[in-house]
Structures are given as structure tokens and as C-alpha cells.
Backbone as CSV, one residue per row, in Angstrom:
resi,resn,N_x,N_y,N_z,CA_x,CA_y,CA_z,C_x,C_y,C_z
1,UNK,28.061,63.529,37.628,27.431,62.787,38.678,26.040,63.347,38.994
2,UNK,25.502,64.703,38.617,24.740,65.078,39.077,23.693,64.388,37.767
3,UNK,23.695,63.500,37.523,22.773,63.081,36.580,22.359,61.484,37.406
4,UNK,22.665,61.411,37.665,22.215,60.376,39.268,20.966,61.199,39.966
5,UNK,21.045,62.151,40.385,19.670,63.140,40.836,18.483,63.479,40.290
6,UNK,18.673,63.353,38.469,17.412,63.885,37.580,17.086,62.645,36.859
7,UNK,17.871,61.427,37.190,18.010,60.283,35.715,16.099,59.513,36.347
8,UNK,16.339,59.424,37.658,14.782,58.466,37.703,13.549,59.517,37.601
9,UNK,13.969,60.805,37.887,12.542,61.540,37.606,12.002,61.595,36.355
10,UNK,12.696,61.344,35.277,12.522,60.948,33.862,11.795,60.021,33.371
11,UNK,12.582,58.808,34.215,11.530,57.583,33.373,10.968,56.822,34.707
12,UNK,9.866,57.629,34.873,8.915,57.198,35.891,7.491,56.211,34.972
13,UNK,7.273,55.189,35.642,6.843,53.791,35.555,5.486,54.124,34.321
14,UNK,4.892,55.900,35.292,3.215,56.004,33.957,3.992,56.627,32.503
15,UNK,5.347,56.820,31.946,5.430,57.081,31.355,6.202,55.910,30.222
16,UNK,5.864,54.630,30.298,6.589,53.449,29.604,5.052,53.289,28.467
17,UNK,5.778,52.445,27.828,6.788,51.921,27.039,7.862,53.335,25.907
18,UNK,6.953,54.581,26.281,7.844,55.422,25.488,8.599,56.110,26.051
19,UNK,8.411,57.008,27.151,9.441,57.523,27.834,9.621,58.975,27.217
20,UNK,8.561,59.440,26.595,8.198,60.913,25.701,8.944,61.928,26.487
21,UNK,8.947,62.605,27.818,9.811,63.268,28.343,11.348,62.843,28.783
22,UNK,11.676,61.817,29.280,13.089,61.629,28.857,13.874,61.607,27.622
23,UNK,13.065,60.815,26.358,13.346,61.439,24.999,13.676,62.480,24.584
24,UNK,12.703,63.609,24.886,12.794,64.660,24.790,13.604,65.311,25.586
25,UNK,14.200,65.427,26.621,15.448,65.512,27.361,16.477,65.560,26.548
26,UNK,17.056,63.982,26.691,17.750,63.463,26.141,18.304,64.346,24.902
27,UNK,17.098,64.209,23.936,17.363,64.946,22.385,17.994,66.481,22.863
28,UNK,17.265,67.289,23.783,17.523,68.688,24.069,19.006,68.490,24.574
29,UNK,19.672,68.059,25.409,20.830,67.492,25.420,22.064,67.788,24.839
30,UNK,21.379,67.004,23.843,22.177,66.185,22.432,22.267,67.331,21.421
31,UNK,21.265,68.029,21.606,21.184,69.783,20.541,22.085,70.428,21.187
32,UNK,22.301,70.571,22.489,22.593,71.881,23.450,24.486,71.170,23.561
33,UNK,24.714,70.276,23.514,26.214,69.638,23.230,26.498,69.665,22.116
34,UNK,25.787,70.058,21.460,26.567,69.834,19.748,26.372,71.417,19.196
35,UNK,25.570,72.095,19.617,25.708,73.779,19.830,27.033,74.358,20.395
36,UNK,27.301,73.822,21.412,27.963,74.548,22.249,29.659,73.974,22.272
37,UNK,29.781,72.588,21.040,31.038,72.632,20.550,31.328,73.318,19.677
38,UNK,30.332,73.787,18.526,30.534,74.684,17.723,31.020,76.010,17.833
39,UNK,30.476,76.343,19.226,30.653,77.667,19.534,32.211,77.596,20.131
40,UNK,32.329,76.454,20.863,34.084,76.566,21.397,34.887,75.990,20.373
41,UNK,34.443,76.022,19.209,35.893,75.568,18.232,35.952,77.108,17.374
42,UNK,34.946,77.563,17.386,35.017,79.328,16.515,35.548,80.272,17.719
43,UNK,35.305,79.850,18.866,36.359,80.650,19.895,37.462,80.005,20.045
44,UNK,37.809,79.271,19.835,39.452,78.723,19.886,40.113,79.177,18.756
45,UNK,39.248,78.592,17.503,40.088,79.619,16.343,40.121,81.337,16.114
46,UNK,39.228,81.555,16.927,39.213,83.204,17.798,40.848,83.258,17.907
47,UNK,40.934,82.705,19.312,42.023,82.390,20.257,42.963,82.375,18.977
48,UNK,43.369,81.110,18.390,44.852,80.836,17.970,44.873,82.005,17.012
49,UNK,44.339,82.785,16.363,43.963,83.997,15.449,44.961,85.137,16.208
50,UNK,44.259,85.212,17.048,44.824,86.405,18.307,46.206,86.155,18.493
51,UNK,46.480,84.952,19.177,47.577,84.411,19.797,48.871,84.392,18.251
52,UNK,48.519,84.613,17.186,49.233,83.928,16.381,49.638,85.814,15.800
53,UNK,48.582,86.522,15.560,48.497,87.744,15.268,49.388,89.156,16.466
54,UNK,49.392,88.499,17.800,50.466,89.183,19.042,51.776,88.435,18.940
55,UNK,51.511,87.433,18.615,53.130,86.850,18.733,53.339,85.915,17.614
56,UNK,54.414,86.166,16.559,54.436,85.041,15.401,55.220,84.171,15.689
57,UNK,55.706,84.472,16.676,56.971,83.004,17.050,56.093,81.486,17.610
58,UNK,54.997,82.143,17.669,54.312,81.229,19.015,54.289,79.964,18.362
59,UNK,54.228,78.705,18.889,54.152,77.407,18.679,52.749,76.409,19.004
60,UNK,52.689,77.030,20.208,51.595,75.867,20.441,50.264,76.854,20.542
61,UNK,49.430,76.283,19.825,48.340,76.767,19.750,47.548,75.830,20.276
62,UNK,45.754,76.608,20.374,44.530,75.731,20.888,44.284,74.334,19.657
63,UNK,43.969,73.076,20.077,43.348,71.931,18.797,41.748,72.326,19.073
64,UNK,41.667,72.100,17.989,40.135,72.198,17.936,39.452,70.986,16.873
């Protein structure tokens, strides 16, 4: 929700028809979410590593 607060300071009226800083937002975004799944699927398989290595009975592990 807090993207209701930053969404019109972006595409303010002198910056049309391109919108060069919301683009650029946007893209930084889109890098910084697709970084930072990478990083929580190599810590989950961290996790089920660990979890599987203390206890072999274990069943349910992290999906990634």
C-alpha cells in the first residue's frame, strides 16, 4: 500500500510522454526483486541442507 504515497511523485505531468524516472524506478525494482529471490532460494536450500543434516527423519522441508 505504501506505493499509493511514491506512485504520483513519479509520473509528474513535465516528465511525459516518457516518464525516464519512473522507468527507471520501476526497472531498479524489477533488479532488486529478482536479486533478492535468488538470495532466498540459496538460503532456503541453506535451510533444508541444515534441517535435513540435524534430523534425517524430517519430512517437510522449505519449497523453493
Amino acid at each position: 500500500m505504501a506505493s499509493f504515497i511514491y506512485t504520483p511523485y513519479l509520473y509528474p505531468k513535465s516528465d511525459a510522454p516518457k516518464y525516464l524516472m519512473a522507468m527507471v524506478t520501476n526497472a531498479a525494482f524489477v533488479v532488486a526483486v529478482i536479486a533478492l529471490v535468488w538470495v532466498m532460494r540459496f538460503w532456503l536450500q541453506a535451510k533444508n541442507k541444515q534441517m535435513k543434516r540435524d534430523n534425517a527423519d524430517v519430512r517437510l522441508l522449505y519449497a523453493y
